[in-house]
N, C-alpha and C positions, 0 to 999 in steps of 0.2 A: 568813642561812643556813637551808638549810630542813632538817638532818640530825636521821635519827629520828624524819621524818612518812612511813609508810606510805600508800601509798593515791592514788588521784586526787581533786581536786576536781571536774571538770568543769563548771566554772562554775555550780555548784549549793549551797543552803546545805546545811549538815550534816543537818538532819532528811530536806528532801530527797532527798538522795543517801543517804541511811538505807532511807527508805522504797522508795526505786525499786531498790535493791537486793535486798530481801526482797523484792519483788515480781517481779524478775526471779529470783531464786535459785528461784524457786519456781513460775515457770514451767520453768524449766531441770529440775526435777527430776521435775514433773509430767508434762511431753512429752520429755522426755532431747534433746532440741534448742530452741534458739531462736535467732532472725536479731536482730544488733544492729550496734552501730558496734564498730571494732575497740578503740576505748579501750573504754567498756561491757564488752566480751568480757571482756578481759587482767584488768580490776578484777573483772568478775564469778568469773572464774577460780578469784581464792583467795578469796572466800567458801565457791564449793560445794566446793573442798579442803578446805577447814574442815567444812564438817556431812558430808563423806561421811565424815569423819577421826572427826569424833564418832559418825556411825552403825558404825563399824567398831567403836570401843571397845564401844558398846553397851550401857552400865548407866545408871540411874536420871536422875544427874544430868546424862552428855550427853544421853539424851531432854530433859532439862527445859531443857538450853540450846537443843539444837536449836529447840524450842517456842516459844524466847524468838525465834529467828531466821523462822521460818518459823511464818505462823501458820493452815497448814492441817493439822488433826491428821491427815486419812487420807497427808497427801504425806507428814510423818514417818512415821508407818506404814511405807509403803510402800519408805519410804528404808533404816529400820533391818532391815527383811525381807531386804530384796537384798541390802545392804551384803557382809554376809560369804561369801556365794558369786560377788559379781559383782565384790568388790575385794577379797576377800580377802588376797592373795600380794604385793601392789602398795600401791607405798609410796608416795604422794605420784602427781600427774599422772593425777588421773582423768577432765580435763578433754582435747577436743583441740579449736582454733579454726580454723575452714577461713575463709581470706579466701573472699569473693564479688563483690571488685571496687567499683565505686564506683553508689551511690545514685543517681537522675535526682533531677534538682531542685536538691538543695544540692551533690552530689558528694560527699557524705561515706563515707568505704573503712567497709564493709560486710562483714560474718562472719558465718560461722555459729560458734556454739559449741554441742558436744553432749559428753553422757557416754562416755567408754571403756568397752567392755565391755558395749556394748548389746544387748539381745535384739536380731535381727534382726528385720523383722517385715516384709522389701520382699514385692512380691507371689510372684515367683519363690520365692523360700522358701517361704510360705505356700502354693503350688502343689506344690511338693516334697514338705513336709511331708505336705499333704493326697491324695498321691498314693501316697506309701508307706504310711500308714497304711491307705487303700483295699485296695492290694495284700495288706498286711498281714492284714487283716480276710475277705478275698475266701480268701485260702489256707487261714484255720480256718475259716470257712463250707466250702472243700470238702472239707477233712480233719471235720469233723462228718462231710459228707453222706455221707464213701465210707464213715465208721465204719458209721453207721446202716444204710446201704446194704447193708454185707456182715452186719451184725448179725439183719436182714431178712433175708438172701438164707438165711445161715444156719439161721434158725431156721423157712423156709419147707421149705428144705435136708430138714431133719430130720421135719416133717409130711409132705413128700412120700416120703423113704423107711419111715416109719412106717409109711402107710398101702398102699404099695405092698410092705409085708414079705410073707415066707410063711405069713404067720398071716392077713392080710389076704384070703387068696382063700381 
């Protein structure tokens, strides 16, 4: 009876399936998506539930397990940074898995797995983005010019009736 083992083997020994795990967890976290098989995905799953859980709590000693999991300091960085604005509120399920259908070759069912709560980053947004801030930036450039504009007009305003007063002639 196999009750109160966690976990897939995948026909792989222990260290192995150790290793390829922190190695994927850690592309997962670096690129906030990766393509794998749909076993891979479901076990990869509650690993990053686990370190995104630890970057939430966010004190000394989950850094130091995280570190024990994941052994690129900037990915934990970057993990415990976002954690509590990107998961904050959300308890559990940071993960979602999109099938992709089946592999050429072997036919093995194929996923994508990526993070909840992703920056967005497609190009259309990135188009949006860069278009409002344009607009943005274009409307105080012309509220400058009309300031300066009338700040000139004005102060030309005032030399031209100065020198056109009744004392002038």
């Amino acid at each position: 009876m196999r009750h109160r083992k966690a976990g897939v083997k995948l026909n792989r020994t222990g260290s192995h399936r150790n290793a390829m795990f922190r190695n994927m967890v850690t592309s997962l976290l670096k690129y906030d998506r990766i393509r794998t098989t749909d076993a891979k995905a479901k076990e990869l799953r509650r690993w990053a539930d686990h370190l995104v859980t630890l970057a939430k709590r966010g004190d000394l000693h989950a850094r130091r397990q995280a570190l024990s999991i994941v052994r690129e300091k900037q990915v934990v960085y970057k993990l415990f940074d976002e954690a509590a604005e990107r998961f904050g509120n959300t308890s559990g399920g940071y993960t979602r898995i999109v099938k992709l259908g089946r592999r050429p070759g072997d036919a093995a069912a194929m996923s994508m797995i990526e993070l909840i709560g992703m920056v967005s980053t497609s190009k259309k947004d990135k188009k949006k983005k860069q278009k409002a801030s344009e607009t943005i930036a274009e409307k105080e450039t012309d509220a400058a010019t009309k300031k300066t504009e009338e700040v000139i007009a004005e102060s030309e305003g005032k030399t031209e009736s100065e020198s056109t007063g009744p004392d002038a002639e």
